[in-house]
Short mmCIF file of the C-alpha atoms (twelve columns), coordinates in Angstrom:
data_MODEL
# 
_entry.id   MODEL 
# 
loop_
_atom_site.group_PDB 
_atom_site.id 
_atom_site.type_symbol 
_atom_site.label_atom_id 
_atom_site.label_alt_id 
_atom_site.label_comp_id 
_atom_site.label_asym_id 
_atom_site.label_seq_id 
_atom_site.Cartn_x 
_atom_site.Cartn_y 
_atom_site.Cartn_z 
_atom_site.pdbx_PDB_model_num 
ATOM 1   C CA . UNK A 1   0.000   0.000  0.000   1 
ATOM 2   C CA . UNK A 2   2.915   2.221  0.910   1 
ATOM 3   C CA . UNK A 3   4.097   1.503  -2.888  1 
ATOM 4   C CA . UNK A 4   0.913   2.723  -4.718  1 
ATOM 5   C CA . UNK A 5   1.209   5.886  -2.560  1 
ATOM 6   C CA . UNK A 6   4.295   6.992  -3.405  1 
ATOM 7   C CA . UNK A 7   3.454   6.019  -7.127  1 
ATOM 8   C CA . UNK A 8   0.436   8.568  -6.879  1 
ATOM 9   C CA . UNK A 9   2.453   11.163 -5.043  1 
ATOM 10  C CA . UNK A 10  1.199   14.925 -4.828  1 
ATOM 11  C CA . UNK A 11  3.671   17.475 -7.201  1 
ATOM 12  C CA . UNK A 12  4.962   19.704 -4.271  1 
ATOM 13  C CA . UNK A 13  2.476   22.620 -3.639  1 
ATOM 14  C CA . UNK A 14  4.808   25.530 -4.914  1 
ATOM 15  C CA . UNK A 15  4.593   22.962 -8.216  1 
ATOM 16  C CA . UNK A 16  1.225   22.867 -8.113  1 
ATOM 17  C CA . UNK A 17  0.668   26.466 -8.433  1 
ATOM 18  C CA . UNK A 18  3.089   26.835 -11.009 1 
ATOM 19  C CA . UNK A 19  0.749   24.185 -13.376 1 
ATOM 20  C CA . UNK A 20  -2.763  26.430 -12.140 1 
ATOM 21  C CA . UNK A 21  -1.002  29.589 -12.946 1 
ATOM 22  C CA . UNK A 22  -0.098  28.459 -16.459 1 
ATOM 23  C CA . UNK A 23  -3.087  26.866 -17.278 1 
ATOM 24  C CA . UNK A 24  -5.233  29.965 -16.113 1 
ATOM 25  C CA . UNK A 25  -2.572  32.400 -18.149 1 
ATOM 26  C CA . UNK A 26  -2.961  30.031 -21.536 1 
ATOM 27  C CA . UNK A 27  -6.509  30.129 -21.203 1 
ATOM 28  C CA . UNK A 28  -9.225  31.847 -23.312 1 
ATOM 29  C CA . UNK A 29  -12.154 31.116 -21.409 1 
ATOM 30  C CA . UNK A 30  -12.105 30.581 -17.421 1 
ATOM 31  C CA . UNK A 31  -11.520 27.338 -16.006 1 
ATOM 32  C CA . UNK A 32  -13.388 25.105 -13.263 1 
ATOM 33  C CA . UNK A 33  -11.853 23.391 -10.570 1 
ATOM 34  C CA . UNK A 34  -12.829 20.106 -11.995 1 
ATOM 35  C CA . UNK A 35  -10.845 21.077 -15.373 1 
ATOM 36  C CA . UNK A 36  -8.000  21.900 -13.362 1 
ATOM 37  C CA . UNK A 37  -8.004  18.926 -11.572 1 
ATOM 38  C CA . UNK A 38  -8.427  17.052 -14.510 1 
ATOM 39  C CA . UNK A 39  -5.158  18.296 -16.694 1 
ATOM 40  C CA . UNK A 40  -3.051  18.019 -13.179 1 
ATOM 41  C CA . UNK A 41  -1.014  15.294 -12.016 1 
ATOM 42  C CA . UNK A 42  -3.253  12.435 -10.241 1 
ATOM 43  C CA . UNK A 43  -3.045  13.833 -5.962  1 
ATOM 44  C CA . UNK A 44  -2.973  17.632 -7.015  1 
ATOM 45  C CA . UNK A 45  -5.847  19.818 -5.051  1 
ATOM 46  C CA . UNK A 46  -6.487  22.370 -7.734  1 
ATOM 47  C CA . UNK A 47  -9.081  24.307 -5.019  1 
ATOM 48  C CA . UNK A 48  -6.584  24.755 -2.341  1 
ATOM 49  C CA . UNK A 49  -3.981  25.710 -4.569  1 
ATOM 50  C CA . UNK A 50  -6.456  28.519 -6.237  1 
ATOM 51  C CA . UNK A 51  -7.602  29.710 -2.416  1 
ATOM 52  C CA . UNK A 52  -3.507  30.369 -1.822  1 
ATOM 53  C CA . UNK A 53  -2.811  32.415 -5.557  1 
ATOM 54  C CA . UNK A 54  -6.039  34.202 -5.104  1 
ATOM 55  C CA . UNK A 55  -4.526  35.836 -1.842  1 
ATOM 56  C CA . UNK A 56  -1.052  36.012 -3.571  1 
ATOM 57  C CA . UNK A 57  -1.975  38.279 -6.288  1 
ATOM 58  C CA . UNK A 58  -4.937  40.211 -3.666  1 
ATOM 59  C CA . UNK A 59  -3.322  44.109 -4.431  1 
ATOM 60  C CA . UNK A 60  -1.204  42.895 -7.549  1 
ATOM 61  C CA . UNK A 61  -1.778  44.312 -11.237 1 
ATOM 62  C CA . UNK A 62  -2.729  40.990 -12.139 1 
ATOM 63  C CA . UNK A 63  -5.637  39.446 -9.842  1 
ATOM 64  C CA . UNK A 64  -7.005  36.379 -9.545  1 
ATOM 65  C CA . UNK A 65  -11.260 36.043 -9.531  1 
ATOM 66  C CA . UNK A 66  -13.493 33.677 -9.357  1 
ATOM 67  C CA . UNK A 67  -16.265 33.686 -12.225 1 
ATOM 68  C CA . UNK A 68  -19.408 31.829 -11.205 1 
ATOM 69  C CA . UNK A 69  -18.576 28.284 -10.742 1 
ATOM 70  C CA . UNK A 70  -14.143 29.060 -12.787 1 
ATOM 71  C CA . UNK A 71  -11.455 30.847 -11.827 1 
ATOM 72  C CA . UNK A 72  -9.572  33.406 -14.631 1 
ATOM 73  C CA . UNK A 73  -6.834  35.333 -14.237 1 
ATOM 74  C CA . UNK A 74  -7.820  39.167 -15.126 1 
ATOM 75  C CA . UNK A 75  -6.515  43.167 -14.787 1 
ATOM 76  C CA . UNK A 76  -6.853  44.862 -11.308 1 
ATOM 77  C CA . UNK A 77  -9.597  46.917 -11.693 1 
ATOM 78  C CA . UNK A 78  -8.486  50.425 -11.180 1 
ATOM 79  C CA . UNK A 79  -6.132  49.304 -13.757 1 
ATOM 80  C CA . UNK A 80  -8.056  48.954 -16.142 1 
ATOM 81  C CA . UNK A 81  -8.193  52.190 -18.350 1 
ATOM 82  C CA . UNK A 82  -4.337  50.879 -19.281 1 
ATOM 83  C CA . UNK A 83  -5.412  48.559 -21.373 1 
ATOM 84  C CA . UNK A 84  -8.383  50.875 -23.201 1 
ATOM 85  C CA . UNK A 85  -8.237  51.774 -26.530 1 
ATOM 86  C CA . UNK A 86  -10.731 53.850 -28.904 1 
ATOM 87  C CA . UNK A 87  -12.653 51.298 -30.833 1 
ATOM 88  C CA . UNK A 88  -15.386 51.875 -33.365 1 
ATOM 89  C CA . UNK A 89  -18.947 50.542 -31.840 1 
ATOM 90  C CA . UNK A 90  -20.437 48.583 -34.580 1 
ATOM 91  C CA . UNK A 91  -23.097 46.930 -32.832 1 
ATOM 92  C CA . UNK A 92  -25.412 48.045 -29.778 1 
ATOM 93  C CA . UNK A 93  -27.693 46.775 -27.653 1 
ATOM 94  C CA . UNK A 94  -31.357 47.837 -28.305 1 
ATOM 95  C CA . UNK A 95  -33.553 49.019 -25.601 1 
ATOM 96  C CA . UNK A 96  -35.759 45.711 -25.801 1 
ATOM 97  C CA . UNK A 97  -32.473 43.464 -25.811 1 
ATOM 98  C CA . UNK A 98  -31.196 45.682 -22.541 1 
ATOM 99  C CA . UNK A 99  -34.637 45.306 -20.502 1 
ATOM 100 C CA . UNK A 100 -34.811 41.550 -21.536 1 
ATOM 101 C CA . UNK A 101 -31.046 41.342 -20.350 1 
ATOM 102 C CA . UNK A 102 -31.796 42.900 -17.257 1 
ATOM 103 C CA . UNK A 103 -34.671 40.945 -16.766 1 
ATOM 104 C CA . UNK A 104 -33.288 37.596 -17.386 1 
ATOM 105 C CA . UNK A 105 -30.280 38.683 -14.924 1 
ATOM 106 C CA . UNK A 106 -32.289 39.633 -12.132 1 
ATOM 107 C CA . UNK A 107 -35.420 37.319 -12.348 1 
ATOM 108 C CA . UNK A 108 -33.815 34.268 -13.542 1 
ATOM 109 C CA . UNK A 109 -34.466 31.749 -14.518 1 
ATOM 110 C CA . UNK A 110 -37.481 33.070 -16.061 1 
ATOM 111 C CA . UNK A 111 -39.666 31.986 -19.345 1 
ATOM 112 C CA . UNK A 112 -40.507 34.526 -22.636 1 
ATOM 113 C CA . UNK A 113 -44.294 34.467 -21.049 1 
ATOM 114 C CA . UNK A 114 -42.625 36.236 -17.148 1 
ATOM 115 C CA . UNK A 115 -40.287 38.313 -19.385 1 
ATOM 116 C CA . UNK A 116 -43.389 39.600 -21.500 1 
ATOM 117 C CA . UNK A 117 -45.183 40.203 -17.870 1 
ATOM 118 C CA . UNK A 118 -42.764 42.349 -16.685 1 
ATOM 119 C CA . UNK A 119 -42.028 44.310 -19.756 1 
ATOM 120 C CA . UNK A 120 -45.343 44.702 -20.614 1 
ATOM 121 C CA . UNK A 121 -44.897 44.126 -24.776 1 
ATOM 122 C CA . UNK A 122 -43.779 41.385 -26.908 1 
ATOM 123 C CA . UNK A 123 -40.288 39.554 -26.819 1 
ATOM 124 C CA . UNK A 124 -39.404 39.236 -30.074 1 
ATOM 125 C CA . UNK A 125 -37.525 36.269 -31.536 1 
ATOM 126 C CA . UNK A 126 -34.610 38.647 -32.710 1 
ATOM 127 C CA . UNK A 127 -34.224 39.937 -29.222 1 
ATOM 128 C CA . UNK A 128 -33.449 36.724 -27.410 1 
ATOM 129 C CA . UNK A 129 -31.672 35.093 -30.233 1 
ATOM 130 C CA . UNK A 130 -29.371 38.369 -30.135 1 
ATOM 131 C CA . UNK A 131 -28.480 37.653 -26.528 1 
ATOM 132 C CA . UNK A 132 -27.592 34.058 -27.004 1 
ATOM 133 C CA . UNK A 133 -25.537 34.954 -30.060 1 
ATOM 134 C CA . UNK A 134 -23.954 37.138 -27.926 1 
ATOM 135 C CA . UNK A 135 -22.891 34.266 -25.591 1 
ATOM 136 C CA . UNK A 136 -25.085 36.164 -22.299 1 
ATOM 137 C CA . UNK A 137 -27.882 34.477 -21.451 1 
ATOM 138 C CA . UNK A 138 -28.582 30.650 -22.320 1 
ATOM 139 C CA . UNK A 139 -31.293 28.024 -22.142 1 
ATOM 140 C CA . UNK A 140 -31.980 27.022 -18.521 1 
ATOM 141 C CA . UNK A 141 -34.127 24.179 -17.332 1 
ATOM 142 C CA . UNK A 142 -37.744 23.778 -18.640 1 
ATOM 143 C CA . UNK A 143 -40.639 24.288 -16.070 1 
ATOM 144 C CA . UNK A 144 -42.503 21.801 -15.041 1 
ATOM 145 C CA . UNK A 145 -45.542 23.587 -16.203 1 
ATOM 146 C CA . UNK A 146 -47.810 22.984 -19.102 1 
ATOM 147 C CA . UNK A 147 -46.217 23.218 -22.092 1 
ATOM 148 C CA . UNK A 148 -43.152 22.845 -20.564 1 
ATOM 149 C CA . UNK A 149 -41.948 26.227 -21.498 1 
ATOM 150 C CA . UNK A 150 -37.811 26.861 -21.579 1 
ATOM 151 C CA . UNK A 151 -36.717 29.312 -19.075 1 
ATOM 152 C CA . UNK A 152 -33.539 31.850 -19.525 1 
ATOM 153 C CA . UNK A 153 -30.427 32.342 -17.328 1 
ATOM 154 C CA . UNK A 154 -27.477 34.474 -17.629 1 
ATOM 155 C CA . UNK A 155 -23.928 32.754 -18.947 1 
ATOM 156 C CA . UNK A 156 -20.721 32.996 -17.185 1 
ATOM 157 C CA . UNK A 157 -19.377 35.045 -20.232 1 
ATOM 158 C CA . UNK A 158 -21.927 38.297 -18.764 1 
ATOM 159 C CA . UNK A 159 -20.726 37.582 -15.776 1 
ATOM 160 C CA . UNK A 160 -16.827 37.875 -16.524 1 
ATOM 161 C CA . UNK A 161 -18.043 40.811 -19.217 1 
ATOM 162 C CA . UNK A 162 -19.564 42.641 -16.136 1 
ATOM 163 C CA . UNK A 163 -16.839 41.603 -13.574 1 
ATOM 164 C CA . UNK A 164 -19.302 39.784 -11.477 1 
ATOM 165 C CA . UNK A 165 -18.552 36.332 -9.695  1 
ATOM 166 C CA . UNK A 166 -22.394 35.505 -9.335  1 
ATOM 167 C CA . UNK A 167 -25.490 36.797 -10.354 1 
ATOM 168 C CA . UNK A 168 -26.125 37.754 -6.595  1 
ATOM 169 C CA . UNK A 169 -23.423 40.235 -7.422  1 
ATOM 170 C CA . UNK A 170 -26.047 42.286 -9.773  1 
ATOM 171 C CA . UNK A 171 -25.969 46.210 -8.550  1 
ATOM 172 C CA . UNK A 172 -29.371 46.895 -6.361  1 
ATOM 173 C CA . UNK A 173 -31.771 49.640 -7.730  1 
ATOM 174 C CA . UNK A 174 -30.309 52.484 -5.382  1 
ATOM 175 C CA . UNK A 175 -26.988 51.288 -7.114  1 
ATOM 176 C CA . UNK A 176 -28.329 52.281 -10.395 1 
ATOM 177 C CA . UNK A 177 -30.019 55.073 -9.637  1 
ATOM 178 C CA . UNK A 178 -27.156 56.276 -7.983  1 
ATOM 179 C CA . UNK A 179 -25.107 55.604 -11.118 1 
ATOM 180 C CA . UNK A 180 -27.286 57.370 -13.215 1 
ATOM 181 C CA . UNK A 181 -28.543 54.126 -14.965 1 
ATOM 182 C CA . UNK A 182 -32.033 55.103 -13.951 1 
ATOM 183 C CA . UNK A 183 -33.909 57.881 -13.208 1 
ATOM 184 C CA . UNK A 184 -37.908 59.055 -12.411 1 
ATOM 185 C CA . UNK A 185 -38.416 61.480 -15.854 1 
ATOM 186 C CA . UNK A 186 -41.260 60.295 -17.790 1 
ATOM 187 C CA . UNK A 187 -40.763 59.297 -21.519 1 
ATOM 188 C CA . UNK A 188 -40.972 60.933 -24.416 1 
ATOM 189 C CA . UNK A 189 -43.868 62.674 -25.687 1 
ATOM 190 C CA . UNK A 190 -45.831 62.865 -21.721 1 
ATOM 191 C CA . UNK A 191 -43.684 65.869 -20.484 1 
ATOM 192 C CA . UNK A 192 -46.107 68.516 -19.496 1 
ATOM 193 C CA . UNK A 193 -48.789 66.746 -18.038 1 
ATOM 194 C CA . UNK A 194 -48.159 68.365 -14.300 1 
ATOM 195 C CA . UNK A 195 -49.563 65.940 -11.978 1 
ATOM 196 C CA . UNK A 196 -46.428 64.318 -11.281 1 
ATOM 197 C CA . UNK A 197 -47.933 60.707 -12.053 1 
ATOM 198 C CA . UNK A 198 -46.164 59.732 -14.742 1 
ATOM 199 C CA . UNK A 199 -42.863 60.242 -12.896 1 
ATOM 200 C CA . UNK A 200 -44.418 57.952 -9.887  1 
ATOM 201 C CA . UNK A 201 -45.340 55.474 -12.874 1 
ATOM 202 C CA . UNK A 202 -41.599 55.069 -14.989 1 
ATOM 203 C CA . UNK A 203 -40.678 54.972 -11.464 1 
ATOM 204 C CA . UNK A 204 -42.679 51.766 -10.661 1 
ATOM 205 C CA . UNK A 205 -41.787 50.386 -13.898 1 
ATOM 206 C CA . UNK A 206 -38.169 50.557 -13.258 1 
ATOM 207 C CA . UNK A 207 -38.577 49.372 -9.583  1 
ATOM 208 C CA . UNK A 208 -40.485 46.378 -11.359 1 
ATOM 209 C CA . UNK A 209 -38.243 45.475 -13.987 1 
ATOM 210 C CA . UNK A 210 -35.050 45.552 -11.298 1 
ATOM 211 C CA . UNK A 211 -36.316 43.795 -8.623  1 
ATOM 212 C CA . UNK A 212 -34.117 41.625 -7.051  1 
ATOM 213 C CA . UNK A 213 -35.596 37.975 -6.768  1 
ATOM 214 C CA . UNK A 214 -33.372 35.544 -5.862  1 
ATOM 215 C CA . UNK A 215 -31.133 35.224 -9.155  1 
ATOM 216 C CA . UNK A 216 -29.476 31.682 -8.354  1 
ATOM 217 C CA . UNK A 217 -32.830 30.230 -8.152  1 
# 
């Protein structure tokens, strides 16, 4: 028994972090802790390893975060505007894709049907198919509902995108506010009404359409 052990012998740890660090700096996309394990030498404990880099690099230009369920390597934040450059933006989100976004993020997982309930219009096929193109929300589990409709989530690529490690991460509705993300004027074309309700009404749209159900759900 003493044999097979030392056949199956753990790399040293300072070894160990050596292999996560270059697998996390050659990779695209971030990686799990069961993909790490799985590329490591048999005895390696990719989790413990990842606990001790992730305070290594804490303060560092270079940080290591956790991104939903993987791990990535990825700028400091106040860092960041060093690696900006002026781009041209050839594609933007519309409103509809936006408020479905948001809506998907903080009421997921939700069907088309809840999303059309909140919004109060249409979904249209474009709009979601958009957003999965774009790799940020994805099929989640069907309900177990008549009809059996398909429910949306948000991907781990809008979380990294967004710098978030969950979706319980999501900013709270003072947060946008506060940001200037949202505000209480009333849209276009209902200016001048002066009763004040239509500002009370965007207001409860927007408190609607960000509240915060429980997003790993």
């Amino acid at each position: 028994m003493e044999m097979e052990e030392s056949l199956f012998e753990a790399p040293p740890m300072g070894e160990q972090e050596r292999m996560v660090e270059a697998i996390l700096f050659a990779s695209a996309e971030p990686v799990t802790v069961a993909e790490l394990n799985a590329r490591m030498p048999h005895g390696a404990e990719a989790a413990v390893v990842l606990e001790t880099l992730q305070k290594r690099y804490e303060g560092r230009g270079v940080e290591l975060r956790r991104v939903g369920d993987a791990w990535a390597l990825r700028t400091a934040p106040d860092l960041g505007f060093l690696m900006q450059k002026e781009t041209v933006e050839t594609r933007k989100l519309s409103r509809a894709a936006i408020e479905t976004l948001a809506i998907v993020a903080y009421h997921q997982p939700v069907t088309r049907a809840e999303i059309e309930e909140i919004r109060g219009v249409s979904v249209s096929r474009g709009t979601v198919d958009q957003l999965i193109e774009m790799e940020w929300i994805r099929f989640g589990r069907r309900r177990m509902t008549p009809g059996r409709p398909v429910t949306y989530v948000v991907t781990q690529d809008f979380l990294d995108h967004f710098g978030l490690e969950s979706a319980r991460d999501l900013p709270g509705l003072k947060e946008l506010r506060a940001a200037g993300l949202l505000d209480s004027r009333p849209p276009p074309g209902s200016i001048g009404l002066g009763d004040g309700e239509d500002d009370e009404e965007q207001t409860e749209e927007q408190d609607e359409l960000f509240t915060e159900d429980d997003p790993d759900e």
